[in-house]
C-alpha positions as CSV (number, residue, x, y, z in Angstrom):
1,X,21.6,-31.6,-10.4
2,X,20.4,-28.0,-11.3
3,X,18.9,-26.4,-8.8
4,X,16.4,-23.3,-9.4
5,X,16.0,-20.0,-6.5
6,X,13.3,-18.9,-6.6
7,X,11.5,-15.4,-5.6
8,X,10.5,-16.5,-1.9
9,X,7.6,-14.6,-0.2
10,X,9.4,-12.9,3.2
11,X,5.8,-11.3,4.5
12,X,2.5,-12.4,4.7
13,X,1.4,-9.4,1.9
14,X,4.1,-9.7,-0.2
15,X,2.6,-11.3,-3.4
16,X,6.0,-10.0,-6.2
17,X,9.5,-9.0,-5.6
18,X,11.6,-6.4,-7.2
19,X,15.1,-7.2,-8.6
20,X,17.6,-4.6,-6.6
21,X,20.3,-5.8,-7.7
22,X,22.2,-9.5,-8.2
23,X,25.5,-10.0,-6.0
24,X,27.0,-12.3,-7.8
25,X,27.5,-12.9,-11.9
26,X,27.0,-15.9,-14.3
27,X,29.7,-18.0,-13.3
28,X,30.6,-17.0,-10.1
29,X,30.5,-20.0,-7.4
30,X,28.0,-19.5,-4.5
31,X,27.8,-21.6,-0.9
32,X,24.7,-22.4,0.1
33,X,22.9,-19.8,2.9
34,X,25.5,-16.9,0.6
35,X,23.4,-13.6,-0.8
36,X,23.0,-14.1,-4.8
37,X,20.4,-10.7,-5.0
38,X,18.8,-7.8,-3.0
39,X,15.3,-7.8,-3.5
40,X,12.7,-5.5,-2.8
41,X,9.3,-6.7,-1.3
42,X,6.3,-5.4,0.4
43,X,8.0,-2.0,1.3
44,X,11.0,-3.6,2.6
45,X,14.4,-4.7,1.1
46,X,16.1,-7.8,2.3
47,X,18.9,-10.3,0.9
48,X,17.9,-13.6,-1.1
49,X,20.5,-16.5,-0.2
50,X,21.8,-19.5,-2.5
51,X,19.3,-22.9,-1.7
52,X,22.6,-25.0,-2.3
53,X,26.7,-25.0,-3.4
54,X,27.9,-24.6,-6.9
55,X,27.9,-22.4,-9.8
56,X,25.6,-19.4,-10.8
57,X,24.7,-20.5,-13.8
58,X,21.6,-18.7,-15.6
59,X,20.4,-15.3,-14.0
60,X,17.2,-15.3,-15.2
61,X,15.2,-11.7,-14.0
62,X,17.1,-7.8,-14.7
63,X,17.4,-5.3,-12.4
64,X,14.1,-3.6,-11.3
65,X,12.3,-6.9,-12.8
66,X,8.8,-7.5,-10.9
67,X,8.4,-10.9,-10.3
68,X,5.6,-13.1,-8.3
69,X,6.0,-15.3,-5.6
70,X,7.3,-18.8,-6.5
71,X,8.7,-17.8,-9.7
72,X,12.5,-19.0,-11.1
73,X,14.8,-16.0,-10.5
74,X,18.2,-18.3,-11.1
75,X,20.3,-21.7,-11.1
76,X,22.6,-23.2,-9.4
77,X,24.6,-26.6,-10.6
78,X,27.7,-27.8,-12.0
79,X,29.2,-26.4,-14.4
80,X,28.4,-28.0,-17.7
81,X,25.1,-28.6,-16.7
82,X,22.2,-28.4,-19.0
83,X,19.8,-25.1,-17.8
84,X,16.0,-25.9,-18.0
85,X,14.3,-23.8,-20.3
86,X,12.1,-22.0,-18.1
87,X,11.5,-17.9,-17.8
88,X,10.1,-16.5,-14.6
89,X,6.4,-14.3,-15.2
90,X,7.2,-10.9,-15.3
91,X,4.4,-8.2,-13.6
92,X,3.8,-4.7,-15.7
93,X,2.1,-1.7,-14.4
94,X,-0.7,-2.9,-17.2
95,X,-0.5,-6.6,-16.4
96,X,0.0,-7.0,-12.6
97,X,-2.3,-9.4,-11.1
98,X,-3.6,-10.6,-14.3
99,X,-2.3,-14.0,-15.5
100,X,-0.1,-13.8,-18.5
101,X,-1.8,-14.6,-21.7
102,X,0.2,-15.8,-24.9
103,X,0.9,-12.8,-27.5
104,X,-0.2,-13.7,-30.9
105,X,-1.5,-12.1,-34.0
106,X,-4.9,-14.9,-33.9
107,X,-5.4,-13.4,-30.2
108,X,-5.9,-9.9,-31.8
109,X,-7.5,-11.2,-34.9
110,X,-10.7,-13.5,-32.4
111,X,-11.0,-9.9,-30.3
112,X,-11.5,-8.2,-34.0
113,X,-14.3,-10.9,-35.6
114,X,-17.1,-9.2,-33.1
115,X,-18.5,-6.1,-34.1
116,X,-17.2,-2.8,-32.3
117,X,-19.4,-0.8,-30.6
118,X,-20.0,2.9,-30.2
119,X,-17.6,5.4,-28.6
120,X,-20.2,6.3,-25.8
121,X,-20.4,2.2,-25.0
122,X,-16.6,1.6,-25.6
123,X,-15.6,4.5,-23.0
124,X,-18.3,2.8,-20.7
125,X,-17.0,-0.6,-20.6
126,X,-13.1,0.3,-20.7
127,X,-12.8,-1.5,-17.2
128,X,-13.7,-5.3,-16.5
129,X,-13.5,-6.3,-12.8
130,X,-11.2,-3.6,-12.5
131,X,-8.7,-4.6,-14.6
132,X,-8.6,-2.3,-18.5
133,X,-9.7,-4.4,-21.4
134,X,-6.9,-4.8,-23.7
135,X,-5.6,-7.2,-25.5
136,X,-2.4,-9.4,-25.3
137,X,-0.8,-7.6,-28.1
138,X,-2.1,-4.1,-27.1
139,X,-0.3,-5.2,-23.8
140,X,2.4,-5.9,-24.9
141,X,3.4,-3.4,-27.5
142,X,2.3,-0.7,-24.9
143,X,4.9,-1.7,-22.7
144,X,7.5,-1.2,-25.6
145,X,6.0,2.0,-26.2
146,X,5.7,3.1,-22.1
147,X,2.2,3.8,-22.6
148,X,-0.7,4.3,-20.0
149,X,-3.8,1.8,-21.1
150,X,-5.9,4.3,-18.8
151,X,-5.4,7.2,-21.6
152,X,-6.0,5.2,-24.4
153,X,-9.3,5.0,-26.1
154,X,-10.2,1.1,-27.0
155,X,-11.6,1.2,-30.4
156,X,-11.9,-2.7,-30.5
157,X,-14.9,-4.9,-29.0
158,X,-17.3,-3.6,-26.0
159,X,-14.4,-0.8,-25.9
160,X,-11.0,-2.9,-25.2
161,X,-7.8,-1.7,-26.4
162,X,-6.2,-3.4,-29.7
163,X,-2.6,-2.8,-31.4
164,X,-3.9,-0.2,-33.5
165,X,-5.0,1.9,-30.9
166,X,-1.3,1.7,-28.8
167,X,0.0,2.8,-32.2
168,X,-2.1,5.4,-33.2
169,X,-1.7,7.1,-29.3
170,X,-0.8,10.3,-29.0
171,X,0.5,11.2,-25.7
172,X,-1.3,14.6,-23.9
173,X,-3.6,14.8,-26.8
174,X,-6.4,15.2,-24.2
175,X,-4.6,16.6,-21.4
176,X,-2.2,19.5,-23.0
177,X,-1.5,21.1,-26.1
178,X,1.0,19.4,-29.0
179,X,3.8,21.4,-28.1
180,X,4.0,20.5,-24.6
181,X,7.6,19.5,-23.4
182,X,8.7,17.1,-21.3
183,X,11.3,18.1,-18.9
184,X,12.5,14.8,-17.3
185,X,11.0,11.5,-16.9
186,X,11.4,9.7,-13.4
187,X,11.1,6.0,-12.9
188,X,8.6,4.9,-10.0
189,X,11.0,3.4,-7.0
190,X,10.1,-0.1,-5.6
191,X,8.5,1.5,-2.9
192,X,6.3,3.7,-5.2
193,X,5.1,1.2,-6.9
194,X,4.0,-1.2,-3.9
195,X,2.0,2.3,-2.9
196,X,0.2,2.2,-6.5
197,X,-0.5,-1.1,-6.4
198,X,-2.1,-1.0,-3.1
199,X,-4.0,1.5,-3.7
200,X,-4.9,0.9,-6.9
201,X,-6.6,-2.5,-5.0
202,X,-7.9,-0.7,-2.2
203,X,-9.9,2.4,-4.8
204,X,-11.7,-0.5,-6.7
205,X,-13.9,-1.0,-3.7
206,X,-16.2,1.2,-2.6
207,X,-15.0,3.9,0.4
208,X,-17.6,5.5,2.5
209,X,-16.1,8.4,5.0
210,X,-17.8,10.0,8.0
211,X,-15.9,13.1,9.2
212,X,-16.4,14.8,12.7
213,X,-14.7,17.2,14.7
214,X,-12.8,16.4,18.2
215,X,-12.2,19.2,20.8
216,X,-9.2,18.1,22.2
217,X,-8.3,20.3,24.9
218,X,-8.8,17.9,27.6
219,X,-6.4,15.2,25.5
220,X,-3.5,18.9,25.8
221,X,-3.9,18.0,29.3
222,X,-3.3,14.7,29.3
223,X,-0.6,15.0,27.3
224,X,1.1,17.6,29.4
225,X,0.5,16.0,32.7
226,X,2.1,12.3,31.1
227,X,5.5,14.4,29.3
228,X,5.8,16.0,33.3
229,X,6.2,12.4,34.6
230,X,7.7,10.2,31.6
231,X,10.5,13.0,30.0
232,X,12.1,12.3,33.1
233,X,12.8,9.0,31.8
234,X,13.7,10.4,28.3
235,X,9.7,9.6,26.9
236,X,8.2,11.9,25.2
237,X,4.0,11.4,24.6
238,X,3.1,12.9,21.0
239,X,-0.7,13.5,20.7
240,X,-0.9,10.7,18.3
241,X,0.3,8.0,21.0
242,X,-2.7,9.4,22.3
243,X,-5.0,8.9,19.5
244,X,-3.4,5.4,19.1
245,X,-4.3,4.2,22.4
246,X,-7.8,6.0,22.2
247,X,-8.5,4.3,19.0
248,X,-7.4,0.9,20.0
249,X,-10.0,0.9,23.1
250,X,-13.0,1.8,20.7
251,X,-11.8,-0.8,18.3
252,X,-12.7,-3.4,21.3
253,X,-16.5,-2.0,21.3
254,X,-16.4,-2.2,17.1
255,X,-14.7,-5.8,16.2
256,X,-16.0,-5.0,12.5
257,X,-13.6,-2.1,11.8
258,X,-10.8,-4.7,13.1
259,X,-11.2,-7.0,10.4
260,X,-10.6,-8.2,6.8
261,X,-13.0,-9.5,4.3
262,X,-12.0,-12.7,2.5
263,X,-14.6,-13.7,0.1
264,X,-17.3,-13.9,1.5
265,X,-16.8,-13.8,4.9
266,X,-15.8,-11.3,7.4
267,X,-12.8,-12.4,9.5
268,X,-13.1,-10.7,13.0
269,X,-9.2,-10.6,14.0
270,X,-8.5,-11.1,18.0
271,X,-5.1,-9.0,17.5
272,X,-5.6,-5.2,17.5
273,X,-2.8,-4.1,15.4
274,X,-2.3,-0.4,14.7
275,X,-0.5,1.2,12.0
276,X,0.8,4.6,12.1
277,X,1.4,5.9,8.5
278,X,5.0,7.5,8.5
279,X,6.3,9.6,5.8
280,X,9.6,9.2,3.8
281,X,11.6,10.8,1.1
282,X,10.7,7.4,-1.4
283,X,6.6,7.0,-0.1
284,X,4.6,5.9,2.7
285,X,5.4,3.8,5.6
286,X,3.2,1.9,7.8
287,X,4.8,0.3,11.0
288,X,3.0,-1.5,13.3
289,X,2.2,-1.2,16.8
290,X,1.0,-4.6,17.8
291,X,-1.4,-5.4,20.6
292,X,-2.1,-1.3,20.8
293,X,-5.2,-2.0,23.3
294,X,-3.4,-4.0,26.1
295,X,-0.4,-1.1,25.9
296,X,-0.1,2.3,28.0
297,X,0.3,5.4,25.7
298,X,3.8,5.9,27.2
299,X,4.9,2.3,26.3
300,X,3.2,3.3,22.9
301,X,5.2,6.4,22.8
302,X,8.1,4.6,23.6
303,X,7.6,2.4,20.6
304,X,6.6,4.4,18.0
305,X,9.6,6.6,18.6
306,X,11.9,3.9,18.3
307,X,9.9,2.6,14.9
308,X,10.4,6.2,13.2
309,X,14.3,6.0,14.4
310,X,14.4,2.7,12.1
311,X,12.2,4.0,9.3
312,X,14.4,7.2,9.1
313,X,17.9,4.8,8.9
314,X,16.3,2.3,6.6
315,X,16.8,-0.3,9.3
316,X,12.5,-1.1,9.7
317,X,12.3,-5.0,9.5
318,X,9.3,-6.6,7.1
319,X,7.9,-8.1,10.5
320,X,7.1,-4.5,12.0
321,X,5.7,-3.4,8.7
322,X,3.2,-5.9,8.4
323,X,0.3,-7.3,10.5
324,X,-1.9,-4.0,11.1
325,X,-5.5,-4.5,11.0
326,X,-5.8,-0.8,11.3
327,X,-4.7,1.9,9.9
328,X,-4.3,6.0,11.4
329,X,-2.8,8.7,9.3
330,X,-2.0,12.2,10.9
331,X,-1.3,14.6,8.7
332,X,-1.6,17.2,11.4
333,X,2.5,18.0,11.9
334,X,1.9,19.1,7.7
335,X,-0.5,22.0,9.1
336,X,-3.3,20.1,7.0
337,X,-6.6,20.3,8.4
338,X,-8.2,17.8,7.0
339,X,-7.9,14.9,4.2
340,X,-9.6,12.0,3.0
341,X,-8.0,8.8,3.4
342,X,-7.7,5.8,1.3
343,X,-8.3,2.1,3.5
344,X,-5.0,-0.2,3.6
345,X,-5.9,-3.1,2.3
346,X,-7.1,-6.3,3.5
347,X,-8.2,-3.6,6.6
348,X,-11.9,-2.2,6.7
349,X,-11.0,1.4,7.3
350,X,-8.4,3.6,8.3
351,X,-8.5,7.2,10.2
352,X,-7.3,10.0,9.0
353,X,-6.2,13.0,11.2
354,X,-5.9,16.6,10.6
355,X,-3.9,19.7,12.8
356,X,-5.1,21.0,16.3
357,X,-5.8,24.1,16.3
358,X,-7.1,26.8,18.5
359,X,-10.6,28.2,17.9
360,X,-13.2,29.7,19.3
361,X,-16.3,27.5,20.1
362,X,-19.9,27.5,21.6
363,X,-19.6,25.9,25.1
364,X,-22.6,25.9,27.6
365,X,-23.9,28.8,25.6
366,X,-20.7,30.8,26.2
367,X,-17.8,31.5,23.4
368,X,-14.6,29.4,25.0
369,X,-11.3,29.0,22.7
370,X,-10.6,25.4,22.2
371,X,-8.0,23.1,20.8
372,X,-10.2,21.3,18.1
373,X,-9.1,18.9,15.6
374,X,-11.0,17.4,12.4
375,X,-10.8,13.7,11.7
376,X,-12.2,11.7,9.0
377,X,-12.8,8.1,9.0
378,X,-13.0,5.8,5.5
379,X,-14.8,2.3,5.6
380,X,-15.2,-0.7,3.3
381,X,-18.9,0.0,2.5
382,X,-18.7,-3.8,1.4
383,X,-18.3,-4.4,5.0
384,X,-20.3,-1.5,7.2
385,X,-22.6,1.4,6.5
386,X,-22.8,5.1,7.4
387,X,-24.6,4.3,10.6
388,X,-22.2,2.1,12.6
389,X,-19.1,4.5,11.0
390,X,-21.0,7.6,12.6
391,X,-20.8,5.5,16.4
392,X,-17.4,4.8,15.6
393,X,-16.4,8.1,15.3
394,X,-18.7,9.3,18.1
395,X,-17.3,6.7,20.5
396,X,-13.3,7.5,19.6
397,X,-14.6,11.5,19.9
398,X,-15.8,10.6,23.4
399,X,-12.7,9.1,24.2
400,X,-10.6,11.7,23.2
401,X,-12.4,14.5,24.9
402,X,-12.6,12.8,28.2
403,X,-9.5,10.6,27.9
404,X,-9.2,10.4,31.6
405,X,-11.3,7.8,31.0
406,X,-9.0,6.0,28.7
407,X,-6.9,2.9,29.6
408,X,-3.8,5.0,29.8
């Protein structure tokens, strides 16, 4: 009996896996619990294994293929056996989380029998729910082609895109002049394009960000009164342990910001999760430090040192990159003041950080030189308004300028 692997879903998130790269050929003979492929998923990479014994006999996805979860990748059988004829879904940058639709010349022709309306209306209604309006065949032939729906100018129906208009694009005609060269052309990684994806999702709702700044001489301090104590026991206390640890406590007085909105309804989560964006060469990493609030900032420092270890060898599991419910950036070790961040989705809002700095500042009436630092928070303004973001960041400032107060 034929049996089929599928893509299997290894994290909560993932919703597609990428095709890395198959271990074994058409033909070759496979043991059950045996890798067949490396896939990529959710900003991880991990090894698919063979559901049963026998032979390899239909590979069904290429290398760097995007497929969903629960689609056919392969089968396994006897040799001889007849192969189902079944093909996995395939996702596109243009057709991701869209359902495939059957590619047809009558599909074109029904878009065509309404009457087209004017530029000004077309450029106004090129997006529907999010998604660009285009049709099956303008889909397709623009991923022949490699072109970008976004820079294409629909002239069919209410503005969507039709054959004609993949065919007729020019690329740069609006951006650069005809002559401009192209000096290379690089492929988006795996990772790259999970981090489009996401944030793709999370820009299609609406972001509102408060921004403040924190004097945070008091957190130097702290900071330099817990590295005199814990170095000795090879721990070192970065400030943003510290900012971890603050943020956690306030996100017990705000269970809104430590949520996800499904539908509907606003799920208030018990966990507080934190994830601490981490830079690498390929894109943005988000490990999680789980249960941040019932943690001291050295067994937080502890932790996140060990997590950037792992990110830096590869060696990061799925589990520890999955599971935040909320979200800090620093961007402060960069020398950047100041950014504005995008919200991880399915969270509510993230925090973004900026440098500390000396500066001189108006205390009691009297010029003092502080360490000061700017931090920005972005919400879902589907979920909270300006007002409750402003005590957000008022009560995380208060924390961090008194932090003595904190459950170090």
């Amino acid at each position: 009996m034929v049996t089929t692997m599928i893509m299997q879903r290894m994290s909560v998130a993932m919703e597609y896996g990428v095709i890395l790269k198959w271990l074994k050929k058409e033909g070759d003979k496979v043991k059950a619990g045996e890798p067949v492929v490396e896939i990529f998923g959710e900003k991880n990479e991990f090894e698919l294994e063979a559901p049963t014994d026998g032979i390899l006999l239909k590979i069904l996805c290429d290398v760097n293929d995007e497929i969903p979860i629960s689609e056919p990748i392969a089968f396994i059988g006897e040799e001889g056996e007849e192969i189902p004829d079944v093909r996995p879904k395939k996702l596109t940058a243009q057709t991701a989380g869209a359902a495939p639709q059957p590619i047809t010349a009558e599909a074109d022709a029904k878009i065509l029998e309404k009457e087209a309306p004017t530029k000004t209306e077309a450029a106004a209604s090129l997006m529907l729910n999010g998604r660009i309006r285009a049709s099956p065949r303008a889909r397709k032939k623009a991923e022949e082609m490699g072109v970008d729906l976004t820079y294409v100018q629909g002239s069919g129906p209410e503005g969507r895109i039709i054959e004609k208009d993949i065919m007729a694009y020019k690329p740069y005609e609006a951006l650069a002049p005809s002559d401009r060269k192209v000096r290379g052309i690089e492929t988006l990684n795996p990772l790259r394009r999970t981090i489009a994806r996401r944030m793709t999702q999370s820009a299609q709702n609406p972001h509102i960000t408060m921004i403040t700044e924190i004097d945070m001489t008091e957190a130097v301090s702290l900071r330099e009164e817990i590295n005199a104590r814990s170095e000795k026991k090879g721990i070192r206390v970065s400030f943003n342990d510290i900012i971890v640890k603050a943020v956690a406590d306030v996100l017990e007085r705000f269970p809104k910001f430590n949520a996800t909105l499904v539908g509907n309804d606003l799920h208030l989560l018990d966990e507080i999760n934190i994830g601490v964006a981490m830079a690498t060469e390929s894109g943005l990493l988000v490990p999680t430090v789980r249960d941040a609030n019932q943690k001291s900032i050295t067994e937080i420092a502890a932790e996140t040192k060990e997590m950037a270890r792992k990110v830096r060898g590869n060696e990061i599991t799925s589990e520890k990159l999955t599971g935040s419910t909320f979200t800090v950036s620093n961007l402060g070790p960069f020398k950047v003041d100041l950014f504005i961040p995008i919200i991880n989705p399915p969270e509510t809002a993230i925090l973004a950080l900026g440098q500390i700095k000396k500066k001189p500042v108006v205390v009691d009436d009297v010029i003092a030189v502080r360490s000061t630092m700017m931090a920005s928070c972005a919400v879902d303004h589907r979920v909270l308004d300006g007002a409750p973001a402003g005590q957000f960041l008022q009560a995380l400032k208060d924390y961090l300028e008194n932090p003595y107060f904190m459950k170090v």
